[in-house]
N, C-alpha and C positions, 0 to 999 in steps of 0.2 A: 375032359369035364369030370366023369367018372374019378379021378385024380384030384383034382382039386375038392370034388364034395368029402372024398375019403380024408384030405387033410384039417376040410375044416371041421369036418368030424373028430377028428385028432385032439384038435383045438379045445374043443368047447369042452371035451370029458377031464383034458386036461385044467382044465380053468373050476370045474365043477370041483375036484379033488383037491387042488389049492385053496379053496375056498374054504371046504368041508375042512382041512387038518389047519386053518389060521384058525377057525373058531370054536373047535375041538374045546379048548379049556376057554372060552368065556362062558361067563355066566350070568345071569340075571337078575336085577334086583328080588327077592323072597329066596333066595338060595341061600346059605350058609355063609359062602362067600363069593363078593362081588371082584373080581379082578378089575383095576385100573389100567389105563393106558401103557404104566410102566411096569413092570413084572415084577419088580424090587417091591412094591408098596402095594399090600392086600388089604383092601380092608374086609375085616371079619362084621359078622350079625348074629349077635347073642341072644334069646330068650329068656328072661329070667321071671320067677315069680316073685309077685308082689304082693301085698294083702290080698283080693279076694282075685286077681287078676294076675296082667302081665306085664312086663315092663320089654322094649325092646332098645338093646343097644348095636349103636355101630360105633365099632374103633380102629385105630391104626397104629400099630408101631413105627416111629420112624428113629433114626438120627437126628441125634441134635445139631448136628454141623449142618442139618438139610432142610434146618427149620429159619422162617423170618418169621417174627412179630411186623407187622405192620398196622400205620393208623388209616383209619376211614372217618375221621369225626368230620373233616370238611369237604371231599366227595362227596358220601353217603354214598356210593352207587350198592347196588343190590347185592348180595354174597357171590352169585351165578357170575354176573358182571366180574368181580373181583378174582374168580378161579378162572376167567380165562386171559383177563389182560395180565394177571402175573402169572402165567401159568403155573395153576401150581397144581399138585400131584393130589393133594389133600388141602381143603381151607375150613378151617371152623373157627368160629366169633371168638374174641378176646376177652379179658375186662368190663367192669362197668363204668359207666359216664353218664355225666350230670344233662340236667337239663339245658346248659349253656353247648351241649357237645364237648367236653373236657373230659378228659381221663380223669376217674376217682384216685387220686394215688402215683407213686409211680411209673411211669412208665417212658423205658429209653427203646429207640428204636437205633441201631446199628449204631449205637455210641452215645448218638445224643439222646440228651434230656430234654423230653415234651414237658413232663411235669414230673414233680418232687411226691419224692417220700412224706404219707401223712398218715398217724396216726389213725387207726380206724379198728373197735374191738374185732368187728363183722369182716371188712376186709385184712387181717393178718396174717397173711402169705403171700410170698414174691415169688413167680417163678423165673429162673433168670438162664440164660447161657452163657459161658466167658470164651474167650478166646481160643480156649484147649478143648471145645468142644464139651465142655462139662456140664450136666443140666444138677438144676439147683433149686429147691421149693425151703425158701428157710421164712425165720420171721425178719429178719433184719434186712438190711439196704446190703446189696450186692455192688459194689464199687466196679469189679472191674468185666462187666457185662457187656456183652455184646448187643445185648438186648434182654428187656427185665419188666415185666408185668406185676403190675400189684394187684389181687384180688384175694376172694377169699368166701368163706371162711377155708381154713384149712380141713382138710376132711381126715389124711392118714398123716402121720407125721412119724419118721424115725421105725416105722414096720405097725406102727399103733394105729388101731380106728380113734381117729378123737367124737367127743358126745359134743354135739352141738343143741344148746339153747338158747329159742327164739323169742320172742312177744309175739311177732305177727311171724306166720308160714302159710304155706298156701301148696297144694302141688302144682307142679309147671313143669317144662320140660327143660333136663338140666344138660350141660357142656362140664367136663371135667378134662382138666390135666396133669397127668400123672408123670411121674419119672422112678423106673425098673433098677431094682439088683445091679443092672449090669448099662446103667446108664442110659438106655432109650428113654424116648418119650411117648406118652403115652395117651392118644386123644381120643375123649368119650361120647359120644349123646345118649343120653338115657330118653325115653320117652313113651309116652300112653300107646300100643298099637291100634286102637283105638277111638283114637283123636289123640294127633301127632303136636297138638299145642300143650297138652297135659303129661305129667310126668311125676315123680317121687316128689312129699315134701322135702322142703331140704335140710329137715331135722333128720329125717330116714337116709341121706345119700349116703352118709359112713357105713350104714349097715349093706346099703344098696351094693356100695363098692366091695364089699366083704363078699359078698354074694355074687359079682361080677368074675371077681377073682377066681373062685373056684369055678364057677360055670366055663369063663374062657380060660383056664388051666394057665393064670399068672400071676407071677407077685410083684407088688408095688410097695416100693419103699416108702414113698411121698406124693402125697395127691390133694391138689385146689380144685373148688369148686369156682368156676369162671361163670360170666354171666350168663344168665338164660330167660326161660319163659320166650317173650315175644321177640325179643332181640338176642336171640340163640341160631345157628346154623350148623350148616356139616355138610362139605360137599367134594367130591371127586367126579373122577370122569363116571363112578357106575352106580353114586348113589348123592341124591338130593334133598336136604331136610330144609328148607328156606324160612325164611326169617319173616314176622309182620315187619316188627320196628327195624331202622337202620342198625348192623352192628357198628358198634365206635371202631372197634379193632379187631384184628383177624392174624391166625397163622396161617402161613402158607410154607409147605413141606414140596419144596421142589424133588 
């Protein structure tokens, strides 16, 4: 008897010490950084200042060969829904779309064409993937795409902040994606800490991302602003920013 209680003594200390060194490096959403599921893909949470306040972001670096563009205009299911039936590592909203559900502009999902290149001053940026793994933020129609999103406006282009001029702005909480120096991709949410529905105008996001750059210690050669406000998201296994409105579209970074 005495034998067996001594084993399952054994047992349990053992079980205690596996436990304690799996969860050694997780961490919690208000830390610095949230570890996901897969060890490869961190995402970081930035603080930055904003006029009289503070702006918080969450980003990821991934590979573009580890990225899908996908449509949600006739599902609609919710973001949450959407990072676990395709599992994916990271998902944040795409694009914007009209009030019929349609992509504004562009957009080819794994080859094909949902809808066509349209002229648009506000949305004038593609970002796109080809085949060689190559990411891509230009003004023009990207032909041999693996997948190619129209939005916009363009925020950096070619290392430059561009000045963006509005009629109507409003602050909101904004989705950006970038592409680095050295060819990752690069995805953002900026938002009020707060009240997580408010965020930078998005006359200020050029300056915003200027700002981001130096706080997370990176350089971005090319960066669109994607939709946001109410039909904006950002989710992984250790952090959730959800949506009111349905997104049309989403990346998902397996």
């Amino acid at each position: 008897m005495r034998k067996f209680m001594f084993l399952a003594l054994i047992l349990v200390l053992a079980a205690v010490v596996i436990s304690r060194l799996s969860n050694q490096n997780k961490r919690v959403l208000g830390d610095e950084v949230v570890n996901t599921k897969s060890p490869s893909l961190v995402v970081n949470k930035t603080l930055l200042p904003y006029q009289e306040g503070a702006l918080t972001a969450h980003w990821a670096e991934v590979e573009p060969d580890n990225v899908i563009l996908l449509p949600n205009f006739d599902e609609r299911l919710a973001a949450s829904e959407l990072l676990t039936k395709n599992d994916c590592e990271l998902l944040i909203n795409g694009g914007f779309y009209s009030k019929q559900n349609e992509p504004i502009g562009l957009f080819v999902h794994e080859k094909n064409k949902l809808s066509p290149y349209v002229s648009n001053q506000l949305f004038d940026g593609i970002l796109s993937v080809n085949d060689f793994g190559v990411a891509r933020i230009l003004r023009n129609n990207e032909e041999d795409a693996r997948f190619a999103l129209q939005s916009g406006p363009i925020l950096k282009e070619n290392g430059v902040c561009q000045s963006i001029s509005l009629v109507r702005d409003e602050p909101a909480r904004r989705s950006v994606a970038a592409v680095s120096a050295d060819n990752k991709l690069i995805f953002v949410i900026f938002y009020n800490p707060d009240s997580v529905f408010l965020g930078p105008w998005l006359s200020d996001l050029p300056e915003v991302l200027k700002s981001f750059e130096e706080a997370a210690d990176i350089a971005l050669a090319d960066a669109v602003n994607l939709d946001g406000g109410a039909a904006s998201a950002f989710y992984t296994q250790g952090v959730g920013v959800s949506e009111i409105s349905p997104i049309g579209s989403f990346f998902c970074a397996k």
